[in-house]
VOLO-774242 format. One record per residue (C-alpha): residue in three letters; y, x, z. Coordinates in steps of 0.5 Angstrom, whole numbers, padded with zeros to 4 digits, always signed. Layout:
% residues N
ALAYXZ...
END
This chain:
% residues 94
UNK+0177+0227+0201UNK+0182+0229+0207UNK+0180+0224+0212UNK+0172+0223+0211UNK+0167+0218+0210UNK+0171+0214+0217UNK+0177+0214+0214UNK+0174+0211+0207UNK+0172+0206+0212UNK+0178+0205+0215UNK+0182+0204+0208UNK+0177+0199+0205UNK+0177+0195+0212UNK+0184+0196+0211UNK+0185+0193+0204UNK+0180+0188+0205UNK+0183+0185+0211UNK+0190+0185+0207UNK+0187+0182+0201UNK+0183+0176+0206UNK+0191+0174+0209UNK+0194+0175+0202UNK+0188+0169+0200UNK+0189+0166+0207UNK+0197+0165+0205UNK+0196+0163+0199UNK+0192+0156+0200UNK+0195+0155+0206UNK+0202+0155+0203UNK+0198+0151+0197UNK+0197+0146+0202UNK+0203+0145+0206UNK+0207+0146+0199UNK+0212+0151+0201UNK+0212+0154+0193UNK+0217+0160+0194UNK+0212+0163+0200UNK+0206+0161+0196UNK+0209+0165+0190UNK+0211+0171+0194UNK+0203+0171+0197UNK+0201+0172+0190UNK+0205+0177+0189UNK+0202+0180+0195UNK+0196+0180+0193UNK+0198+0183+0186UNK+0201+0189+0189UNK+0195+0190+0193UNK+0191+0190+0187UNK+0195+0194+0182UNK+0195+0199+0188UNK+0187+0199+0188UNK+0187+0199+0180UNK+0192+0205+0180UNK+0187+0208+0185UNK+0181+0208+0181UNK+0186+0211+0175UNK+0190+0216+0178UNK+0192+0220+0185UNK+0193+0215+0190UNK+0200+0214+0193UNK+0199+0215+0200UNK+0201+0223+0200UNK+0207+0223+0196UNK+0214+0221+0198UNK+0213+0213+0196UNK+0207+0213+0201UNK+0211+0207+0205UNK+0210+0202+0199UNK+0203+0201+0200UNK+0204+0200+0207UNK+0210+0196+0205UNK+0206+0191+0201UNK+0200+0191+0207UNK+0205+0189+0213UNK+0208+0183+0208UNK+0201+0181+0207UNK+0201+0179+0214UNK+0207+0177+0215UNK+0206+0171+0211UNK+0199+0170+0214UNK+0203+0170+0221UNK+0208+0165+0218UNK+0202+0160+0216UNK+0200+0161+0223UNK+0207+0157+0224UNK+0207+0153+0220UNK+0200+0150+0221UNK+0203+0149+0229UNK+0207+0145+0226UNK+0214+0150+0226UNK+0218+0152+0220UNK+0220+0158+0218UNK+0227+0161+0220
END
């Protein structure tokens, strides 16, 4: 309600985006069987998922002092699919 019809827009393509490189993550490390990856995208994209479920039920958690956990999960959903990037190319992970 704060930030208006743009800014529920701009959470949805937010939340989408992360939820599409958590899959992303998911198949590629499927894929190349890097398991302990593969489980941290799964737990990604759990994250992601309570979060909207927790949404749907309760206040959401962006105003108050936990606020950093929802970004903390959405830059960990693109970390890992930054990290498919590279081992589609053929590096190895650091």
């Amino acid at each position: 309600m704060e930030l208006g019809f743009p800014g529920l827009i701009a959470l949805l393509a937010l939340l989408m985006l992360a939820v599409w490189v958590s899959g992303a993550a998911i198949r590629t490390f499927d894929r190349v069987g890097e398991k302990e990856l593969r489980a941290l995208a799964v737990g990604t994209l759990g994250g992601i998922a309570a979060m909207m479920v927790h949404g749907l039920m309760d206040i959401t958690a962006w105003g108050t002092r936990a606020a950093f956990i929802p970004w903390l999960v959405i830059g960990l959903a693109v970390a890992l699919y930054l990290e498919t990037q590279q081992v589609q190319e053929g590096g190895e992970w650091e």
